[in-house]
MDAnalysis code that builds the backbone (N, CA, C; Angstrom):
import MDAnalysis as mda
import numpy as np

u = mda.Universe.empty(195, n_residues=65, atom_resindex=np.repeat(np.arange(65), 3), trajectory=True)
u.add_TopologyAttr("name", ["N", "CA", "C"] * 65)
u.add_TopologyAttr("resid", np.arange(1, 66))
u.add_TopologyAttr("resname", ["UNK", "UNK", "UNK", "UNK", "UNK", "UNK", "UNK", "UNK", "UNK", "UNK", "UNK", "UNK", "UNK", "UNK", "UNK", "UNK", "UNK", "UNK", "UNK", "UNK", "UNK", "UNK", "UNK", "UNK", "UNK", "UNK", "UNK", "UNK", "UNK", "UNK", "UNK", "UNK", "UNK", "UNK", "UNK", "UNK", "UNK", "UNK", "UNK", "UNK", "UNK", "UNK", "UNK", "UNK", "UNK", "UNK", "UNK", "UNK", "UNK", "UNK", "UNK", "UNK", "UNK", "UNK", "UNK", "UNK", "UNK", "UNK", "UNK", "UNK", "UNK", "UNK", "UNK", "UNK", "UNK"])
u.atoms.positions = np.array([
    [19.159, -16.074, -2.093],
    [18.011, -15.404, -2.664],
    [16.871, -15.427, -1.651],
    [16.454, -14.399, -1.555],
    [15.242, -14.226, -0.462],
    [13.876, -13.880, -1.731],
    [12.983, -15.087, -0.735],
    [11.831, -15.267, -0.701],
    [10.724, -14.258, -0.283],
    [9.966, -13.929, -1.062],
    [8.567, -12.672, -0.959],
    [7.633, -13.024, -0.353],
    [6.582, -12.865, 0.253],
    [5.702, -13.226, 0.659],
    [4.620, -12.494, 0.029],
    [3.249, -13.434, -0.766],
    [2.529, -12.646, -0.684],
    [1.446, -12.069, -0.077],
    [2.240, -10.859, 0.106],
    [0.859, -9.955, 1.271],
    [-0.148, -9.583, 0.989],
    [-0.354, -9.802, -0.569],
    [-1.909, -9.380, -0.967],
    [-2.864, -10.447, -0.643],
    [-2.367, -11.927, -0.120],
    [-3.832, -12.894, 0.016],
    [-3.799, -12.091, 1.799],
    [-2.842, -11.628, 2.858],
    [-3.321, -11.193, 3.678],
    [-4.448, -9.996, 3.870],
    [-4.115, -9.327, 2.833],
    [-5.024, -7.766, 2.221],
    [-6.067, -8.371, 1.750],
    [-6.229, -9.318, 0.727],
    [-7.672, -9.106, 0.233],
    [-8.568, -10.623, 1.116],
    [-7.889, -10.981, 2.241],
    [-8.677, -11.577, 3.282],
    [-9.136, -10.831, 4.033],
    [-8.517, -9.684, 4.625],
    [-9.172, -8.872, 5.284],
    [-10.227, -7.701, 4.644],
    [-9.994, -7.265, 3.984],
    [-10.771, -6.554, 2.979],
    [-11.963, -7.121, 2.955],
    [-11.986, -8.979, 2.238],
    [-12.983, -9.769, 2.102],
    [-13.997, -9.777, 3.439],
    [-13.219, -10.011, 4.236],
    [-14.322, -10.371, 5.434],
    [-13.824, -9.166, 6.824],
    [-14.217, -7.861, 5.714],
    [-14.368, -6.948, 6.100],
    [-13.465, -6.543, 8.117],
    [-12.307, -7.134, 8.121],
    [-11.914, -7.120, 9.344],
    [-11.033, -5.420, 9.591],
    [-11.021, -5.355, 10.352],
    [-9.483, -4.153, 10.831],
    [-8.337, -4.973, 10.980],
    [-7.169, -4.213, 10.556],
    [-5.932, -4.802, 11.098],
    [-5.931, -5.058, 12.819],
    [-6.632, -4.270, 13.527],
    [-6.456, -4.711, 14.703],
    [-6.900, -5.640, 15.104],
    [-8.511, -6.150, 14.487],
    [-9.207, -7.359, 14.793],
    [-8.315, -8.640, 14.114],
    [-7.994, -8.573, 12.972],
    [-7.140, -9.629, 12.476],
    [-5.961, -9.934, 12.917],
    [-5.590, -9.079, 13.889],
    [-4.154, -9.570, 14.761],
    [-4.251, -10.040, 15.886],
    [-5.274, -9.789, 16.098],
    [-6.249, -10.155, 17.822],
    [-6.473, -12.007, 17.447],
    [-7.601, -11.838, 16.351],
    [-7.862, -13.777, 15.728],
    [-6.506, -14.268, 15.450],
    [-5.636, -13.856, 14.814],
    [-4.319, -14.577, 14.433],
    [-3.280, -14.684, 15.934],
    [-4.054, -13.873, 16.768],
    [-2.705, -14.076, 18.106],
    [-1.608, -13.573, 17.677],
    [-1.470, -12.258, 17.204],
    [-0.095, -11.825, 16.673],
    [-0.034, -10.523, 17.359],
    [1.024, -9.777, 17.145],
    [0.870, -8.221, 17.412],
    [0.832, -7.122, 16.699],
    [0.224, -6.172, 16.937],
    [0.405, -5.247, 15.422],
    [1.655, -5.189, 14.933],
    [2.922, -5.076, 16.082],
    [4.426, -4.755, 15.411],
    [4.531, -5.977, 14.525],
    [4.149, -7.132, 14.292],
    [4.787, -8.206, 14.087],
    [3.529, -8.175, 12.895],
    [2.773, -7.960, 12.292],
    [1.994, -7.549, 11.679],
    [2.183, -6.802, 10.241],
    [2.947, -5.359, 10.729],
    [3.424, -4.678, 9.803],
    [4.821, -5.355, 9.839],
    [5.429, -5.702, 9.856],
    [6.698, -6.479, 9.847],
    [6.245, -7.648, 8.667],
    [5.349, -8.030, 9.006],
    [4.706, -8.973, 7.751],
    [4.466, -8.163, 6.837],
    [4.128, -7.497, 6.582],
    [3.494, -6.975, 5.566],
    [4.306, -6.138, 4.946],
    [5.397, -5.835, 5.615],
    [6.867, -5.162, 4.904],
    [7.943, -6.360, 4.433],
    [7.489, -7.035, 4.663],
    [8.220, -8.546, 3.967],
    [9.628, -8.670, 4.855],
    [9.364, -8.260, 6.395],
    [10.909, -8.100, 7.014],
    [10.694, -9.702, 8.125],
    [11.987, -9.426, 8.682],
    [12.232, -11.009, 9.154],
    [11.215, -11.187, 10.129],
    [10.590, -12.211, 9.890],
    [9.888, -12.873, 10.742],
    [10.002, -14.426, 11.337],
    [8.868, -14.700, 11.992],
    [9.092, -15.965, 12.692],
    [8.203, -17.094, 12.047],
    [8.527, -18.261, 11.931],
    [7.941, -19.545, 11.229],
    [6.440, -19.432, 12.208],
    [6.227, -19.441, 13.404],
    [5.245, -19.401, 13.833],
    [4.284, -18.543, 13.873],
    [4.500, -16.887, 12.970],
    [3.744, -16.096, 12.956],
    [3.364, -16.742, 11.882],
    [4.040, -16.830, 10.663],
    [3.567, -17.292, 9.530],
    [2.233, -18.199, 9.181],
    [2.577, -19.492, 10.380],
    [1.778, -20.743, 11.064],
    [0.188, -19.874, 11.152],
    [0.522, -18.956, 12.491],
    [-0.666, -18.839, 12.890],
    [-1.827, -17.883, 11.719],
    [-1.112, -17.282, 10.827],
    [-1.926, -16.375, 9.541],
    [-2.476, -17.441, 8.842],
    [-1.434, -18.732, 8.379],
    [-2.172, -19.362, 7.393],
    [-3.338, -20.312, 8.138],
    [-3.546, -20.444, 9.593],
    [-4.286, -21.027, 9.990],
    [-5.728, -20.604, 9.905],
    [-5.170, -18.820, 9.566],
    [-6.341, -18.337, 10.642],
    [-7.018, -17.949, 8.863],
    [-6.384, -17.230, 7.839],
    [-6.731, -17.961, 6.460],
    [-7.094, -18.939, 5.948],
    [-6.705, -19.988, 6.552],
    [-7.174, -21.685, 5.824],
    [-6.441, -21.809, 4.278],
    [-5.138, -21.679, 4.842],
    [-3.980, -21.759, 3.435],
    [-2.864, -22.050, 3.693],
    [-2.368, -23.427, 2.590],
    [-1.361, -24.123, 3.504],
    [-0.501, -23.161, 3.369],
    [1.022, -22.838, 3.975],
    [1.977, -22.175, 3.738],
    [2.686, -21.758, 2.880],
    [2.842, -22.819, 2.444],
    [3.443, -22.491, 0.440],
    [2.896, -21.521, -0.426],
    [1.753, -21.312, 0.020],
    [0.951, -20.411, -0.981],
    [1.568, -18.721, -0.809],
    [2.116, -18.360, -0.003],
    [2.301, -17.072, 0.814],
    [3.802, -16.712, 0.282],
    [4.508, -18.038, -0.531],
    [5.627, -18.001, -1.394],
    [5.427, -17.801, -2.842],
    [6.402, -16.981, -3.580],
    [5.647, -17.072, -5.362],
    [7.096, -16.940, -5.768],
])
C-alpha cells in the first residue's frame, strides 16, 4: 500500500508566505523537476522530503495521512 503525501501543507505554505514555486525550490535546495514530482505524489527521495519539512518547520510524519 502506498502512502500519499500531503501536498496541500506544501500549497498553503506557499500561498501563506506568499512565495513562487520557483523561490520555494531555490530555499528548499530542490529543483523544479523534483518539485512537481512532489506534488504529483511520484517517487521521490527521503532527502527531498528532509529538506521541505525543514524548510516548513514540520516533522515528517505530518506529510503522511
Amino acid at each position: 500500500m502506498d502512502k500519499q503525501l500531503k501536498t496541500e501543507i506544501i500549497t498553503e505554505y506557499i500561498c501563506s508566505h506568499r512565495l513562487t514555486k520557483k523561490e520555494f525550490c531555490k530555499q528548499c535546495k530542490i529543483s523544479i523537476p523534483t518539485f512537481y514530482r512532489v506534488m504529483q505524489n511520484k517517487n521521490i527521495k527521503l532527502i527531498t522530503l528532509i529538506k521541505i519539512a525543514r524548510k516548513i518547520n514540520l516533522p515528517i510524519y505530518k506529510f503522511f495521512g
